[in-house]
C-alpha positions in Angstrom: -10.8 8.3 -12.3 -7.7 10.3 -11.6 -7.4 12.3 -8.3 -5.4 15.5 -7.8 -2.1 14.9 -5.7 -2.2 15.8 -2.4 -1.2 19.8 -1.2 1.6 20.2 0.8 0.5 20.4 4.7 1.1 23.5 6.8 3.5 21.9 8.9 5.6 20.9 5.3 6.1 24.5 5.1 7.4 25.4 8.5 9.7 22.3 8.6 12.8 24.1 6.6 12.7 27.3 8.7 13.3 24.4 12.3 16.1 23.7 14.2 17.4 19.9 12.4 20.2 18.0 13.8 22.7 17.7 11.3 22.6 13.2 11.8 18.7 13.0 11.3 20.2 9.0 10.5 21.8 9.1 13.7 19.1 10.9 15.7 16.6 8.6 14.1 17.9 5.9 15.9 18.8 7.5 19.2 15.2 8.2 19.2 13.9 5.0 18.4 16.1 3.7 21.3 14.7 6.4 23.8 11.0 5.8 23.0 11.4 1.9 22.7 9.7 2.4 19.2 9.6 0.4 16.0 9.8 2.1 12.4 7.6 -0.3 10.1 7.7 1.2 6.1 6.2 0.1 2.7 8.2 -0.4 -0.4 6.9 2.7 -2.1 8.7 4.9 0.7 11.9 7.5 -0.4 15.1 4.6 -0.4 16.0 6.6 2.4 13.2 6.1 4.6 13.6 2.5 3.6 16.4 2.2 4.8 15.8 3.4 8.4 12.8 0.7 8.8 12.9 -1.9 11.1 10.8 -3.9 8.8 10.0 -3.0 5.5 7.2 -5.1 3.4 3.8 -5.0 1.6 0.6 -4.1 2.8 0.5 -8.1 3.8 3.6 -8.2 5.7 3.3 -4.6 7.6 -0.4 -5.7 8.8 1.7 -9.2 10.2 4.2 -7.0 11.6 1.8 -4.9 13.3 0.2 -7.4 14.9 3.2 -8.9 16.5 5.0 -5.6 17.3 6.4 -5.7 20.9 7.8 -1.9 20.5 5.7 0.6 22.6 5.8 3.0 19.8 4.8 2.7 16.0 6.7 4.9 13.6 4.8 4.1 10.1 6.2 5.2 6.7 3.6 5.0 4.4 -0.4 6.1 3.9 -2.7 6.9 6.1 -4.7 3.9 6.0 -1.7 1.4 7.0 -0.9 3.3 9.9 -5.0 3.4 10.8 -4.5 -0.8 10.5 -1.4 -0.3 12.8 -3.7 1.3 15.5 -6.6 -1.4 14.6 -3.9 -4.3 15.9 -2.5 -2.6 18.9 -5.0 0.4 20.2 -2.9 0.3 23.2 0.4 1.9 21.8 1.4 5.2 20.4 1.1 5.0 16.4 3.1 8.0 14.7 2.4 9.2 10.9 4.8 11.4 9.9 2.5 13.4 7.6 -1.2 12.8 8.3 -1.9 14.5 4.6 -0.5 11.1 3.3 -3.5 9.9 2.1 -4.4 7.3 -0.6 -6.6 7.6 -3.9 -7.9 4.3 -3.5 -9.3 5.1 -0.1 -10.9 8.1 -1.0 -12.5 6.8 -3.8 -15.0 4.7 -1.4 -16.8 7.0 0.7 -18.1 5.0 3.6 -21.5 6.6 3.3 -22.1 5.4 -0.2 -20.5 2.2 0.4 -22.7 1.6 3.5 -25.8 2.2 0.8 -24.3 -0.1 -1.9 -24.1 -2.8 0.7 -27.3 -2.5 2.2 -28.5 -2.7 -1.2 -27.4 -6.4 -1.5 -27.7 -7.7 2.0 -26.8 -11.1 0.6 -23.6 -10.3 -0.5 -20.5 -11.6 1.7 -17.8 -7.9 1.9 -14.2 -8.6 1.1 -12.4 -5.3 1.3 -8.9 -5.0 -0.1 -6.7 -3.5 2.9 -6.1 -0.4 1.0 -9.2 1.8 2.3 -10.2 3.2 5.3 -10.9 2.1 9.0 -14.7 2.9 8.4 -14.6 1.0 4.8 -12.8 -2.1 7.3 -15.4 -1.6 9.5 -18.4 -2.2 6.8 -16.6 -5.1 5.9 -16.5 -9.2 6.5 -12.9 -10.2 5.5 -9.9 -7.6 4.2 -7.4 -9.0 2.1 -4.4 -7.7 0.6 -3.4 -8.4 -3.2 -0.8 -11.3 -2.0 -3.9 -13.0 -0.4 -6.7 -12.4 -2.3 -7.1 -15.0 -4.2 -6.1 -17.3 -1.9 -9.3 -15.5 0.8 -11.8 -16.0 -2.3 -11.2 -19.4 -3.2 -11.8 -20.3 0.8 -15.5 -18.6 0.6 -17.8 -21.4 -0.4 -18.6 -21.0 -4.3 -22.5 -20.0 -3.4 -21.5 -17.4 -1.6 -22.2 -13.6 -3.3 -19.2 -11.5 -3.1 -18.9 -7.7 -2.7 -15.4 -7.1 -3.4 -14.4 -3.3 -2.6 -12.5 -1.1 -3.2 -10.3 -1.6 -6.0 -12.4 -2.9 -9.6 -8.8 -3.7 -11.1 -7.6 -5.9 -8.7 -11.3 -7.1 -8.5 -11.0 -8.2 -12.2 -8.0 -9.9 -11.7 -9.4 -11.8 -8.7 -12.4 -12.8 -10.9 -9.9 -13.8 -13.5 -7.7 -16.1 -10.9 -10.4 -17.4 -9.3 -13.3 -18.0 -11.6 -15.6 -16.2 -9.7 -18.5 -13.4 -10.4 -17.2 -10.6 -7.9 -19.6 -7.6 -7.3 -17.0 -4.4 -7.7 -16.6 -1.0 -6.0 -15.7 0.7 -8.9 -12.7 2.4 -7.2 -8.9 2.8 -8.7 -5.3 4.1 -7.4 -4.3 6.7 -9.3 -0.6 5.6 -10.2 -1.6 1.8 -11.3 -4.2 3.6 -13.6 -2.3 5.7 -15.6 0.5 3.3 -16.8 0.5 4.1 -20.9 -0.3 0.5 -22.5 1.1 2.1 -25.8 4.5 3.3 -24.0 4.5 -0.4 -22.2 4.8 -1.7 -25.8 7.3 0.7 -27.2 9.4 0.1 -24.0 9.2 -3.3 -24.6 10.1 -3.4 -28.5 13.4 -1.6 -27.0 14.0 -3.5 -24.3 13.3 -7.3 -26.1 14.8 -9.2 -23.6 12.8 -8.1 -20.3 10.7 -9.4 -18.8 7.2 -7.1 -17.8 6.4 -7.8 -13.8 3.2 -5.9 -13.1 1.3 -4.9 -9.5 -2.5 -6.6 -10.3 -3.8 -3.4 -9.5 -3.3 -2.2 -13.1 -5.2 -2.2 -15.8 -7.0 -4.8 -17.8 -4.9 -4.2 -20.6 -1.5 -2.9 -19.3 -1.9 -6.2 -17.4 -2.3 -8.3 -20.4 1.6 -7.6 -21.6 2.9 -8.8 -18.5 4.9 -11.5 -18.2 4.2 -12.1 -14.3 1.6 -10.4 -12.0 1.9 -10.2 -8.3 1.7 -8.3 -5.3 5.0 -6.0 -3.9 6.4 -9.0 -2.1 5.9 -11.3 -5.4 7.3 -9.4 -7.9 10.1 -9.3 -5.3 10.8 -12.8 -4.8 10.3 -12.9 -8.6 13.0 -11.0 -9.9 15.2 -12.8 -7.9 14.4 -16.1 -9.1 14.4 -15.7 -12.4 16.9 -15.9 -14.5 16.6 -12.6 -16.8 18.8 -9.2 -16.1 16.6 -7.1 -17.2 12.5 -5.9 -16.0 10.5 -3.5 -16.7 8.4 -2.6 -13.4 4.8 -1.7 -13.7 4.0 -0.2 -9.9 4.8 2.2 -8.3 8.9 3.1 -8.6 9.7 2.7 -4.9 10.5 -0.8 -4.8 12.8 -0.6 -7.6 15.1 0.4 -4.4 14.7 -2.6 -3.0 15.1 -4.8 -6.1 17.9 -3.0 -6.9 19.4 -3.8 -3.5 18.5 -7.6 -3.8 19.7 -7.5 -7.6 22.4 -5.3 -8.3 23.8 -7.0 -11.3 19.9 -6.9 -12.9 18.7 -3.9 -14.7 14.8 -2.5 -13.2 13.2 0.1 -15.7 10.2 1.8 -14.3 7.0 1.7 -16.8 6.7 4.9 -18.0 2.8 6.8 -17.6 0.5 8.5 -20.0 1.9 11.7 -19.6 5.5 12.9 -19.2 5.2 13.6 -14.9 6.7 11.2 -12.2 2.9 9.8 -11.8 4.5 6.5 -11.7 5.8 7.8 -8.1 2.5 7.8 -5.2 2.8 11.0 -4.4 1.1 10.5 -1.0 3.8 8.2 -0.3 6.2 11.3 -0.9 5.0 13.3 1.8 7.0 11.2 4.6 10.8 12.6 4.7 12.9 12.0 7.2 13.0 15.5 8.8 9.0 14.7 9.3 9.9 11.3 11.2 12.3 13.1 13.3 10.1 15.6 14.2 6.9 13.0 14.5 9.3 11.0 16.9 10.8 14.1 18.9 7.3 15.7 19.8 5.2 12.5 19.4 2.5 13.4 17.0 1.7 13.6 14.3 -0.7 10.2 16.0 -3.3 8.3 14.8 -6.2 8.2 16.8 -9.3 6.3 16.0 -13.1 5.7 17.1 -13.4 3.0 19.6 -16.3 1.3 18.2 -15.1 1.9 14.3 -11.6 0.2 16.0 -13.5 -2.8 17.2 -16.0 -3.2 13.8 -12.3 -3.2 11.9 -10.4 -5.0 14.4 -13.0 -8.6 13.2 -12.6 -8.0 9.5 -8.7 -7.8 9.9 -8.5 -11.0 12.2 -10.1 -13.1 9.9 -7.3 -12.2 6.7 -4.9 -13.0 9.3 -6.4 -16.3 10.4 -6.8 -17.2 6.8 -3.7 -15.9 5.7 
């Protein structure tokens, strides 16, 4: 399943024709000051929006630092549906998307009104729903997990228990793999861990003999097979700087190599190349943030995310219990 990358937004357009300080850094942070506000950012962010977070992390780590966010204001750099699970933990304070077109493959490719049907359909079935789909999808759901938890969150369900794990079949297969369990999938996928080229993995790695192959688990089957360690964005981040090689060849998306980079400088990361010659190893939702958007989210407040009370509430359970457990 491959989903066209999102349009440019309206307000995209306009933005080059405003007024822009010529600091957006420095404004940035006067801003952030002003508006008591914290800027929370995923690994798969421009390096440049990484570098203005607060706190930057996995989907794991951001949903931790939601929860215990003090700021009254929530700048979020990344998709739509982490800055949704922002709002989930803290409905009382302002929670700013710079781009609300910054959407997410995986999300869409579990509407919540088939989803509700394929549930009801095996009413037996406990709902574990990886983090990466929508407030309505949290809201049909038992437990969310992320992919640093989830095996940990199935191997705590007692082993009698059916399983509906949703959205994502790949990391679904890897769970089953890890855990030894027979998962019911949504057969949902994210568009850039899809299309990694198995046959350009293995050329890459006859040319590159000494490095090691670190791979996100939502991959698939087969491009997973060549790696030499699978993990979530955190892991393969504590894993490059453990290990004693200097060179890696990244299968995720590119983003973190920024931060690996910044942890390893003296290592080599070499992004795993696609099936086709575009930058589809680059989340192209995750593009739409810049930082003339944040500045502009920040100085007029809005872009915001605003959700259903009751869909908040439904979501809100789901997400307490992966933190509980986590």
């Amino acid at each position: 399943m491959f989903l066209a990358p999102p349009k440019p937004s309206q307000a995209s357009n306009l933005q080059t024709s405003l007024d822009l300080p010529l600091d957006l850094f420095q404004a940035i942070a006067d801003l952030k000051k002003e508006m008591n506000a914290v800027i929370l950012a995923h690994y798969y962010q421009d390096p440049d929006l990484q570098d203005i977070a607060d706190y930057i992390g996995d989907s794991l780590g951001l949903s931790q630092a939601a929860a215990n966010c003090q700021a009254d204001v929530i700048v979020f750099l990344g998709v739509h549906f982490m800055a949704e699970t922002a709002k989930i933990l803290n409905p009382d304070k302002l929670v700013l998307l710079p781009d609300l077109d910054a959407g997410c493959s995986l999300a869409d490719s579990c509407p919540p009104d088939r989803f509700a049907e394929f549930k009801a359909a095996h009413p037996d079935h406990l709902v574990i729903s990886y983090i990466n789909c929508t407030a309505e999808i949290k809201a049909l759901s038992d437990i969310i997990c992320t992919s640093a938890n989830a095996v940990s969150i199935v191997n705590q369900i007692p082993a009698d228990q059916p399983i509906i794990f949703a959205p994502d079949r790949n990391l679904g297969r890897y769970v089953m793999q890890q855990t030894g369990r027979d998962l019911l999938l949504w057969d949902g996928v994210c568009m850039v861990h899809e299309i990694f080229s198995e046959r350009k993995l293995i050329d890459l790695k006859l040319i590159h003999s000494q490095a090691e192959v670190i791979a996100h688990p939502e991959c698939e089957a087969n491009v997973l097979h060549h790696a030499d360690f699978i993990g979530s964005t955190t892991g393969l981040l504590k894993y490059i700087q453990k290990s004693d090689r200097q060179e890696f060849i990244v299968v995720t998306e590119s983003g973190v190599i920024h931060q690996m980079q910044k942890m390893e400088p003296l290592k080599k990361f070499i992004p795993a190349p696609p099936t086709s010659n575009c930058a589809c190893n680059e989340c192209p939702y995750m593009r739409l943030n810049t930082l003339e958007k944040v500045y502009l989210a920040m100085k007029n407040r809005t872009p915001e995310i605003i959700l259903d009370e009751t869909i908040r509430q439904a979501a809100l359970k789901p997400m307490q219990r992966m933190l509980a457990m986590s």
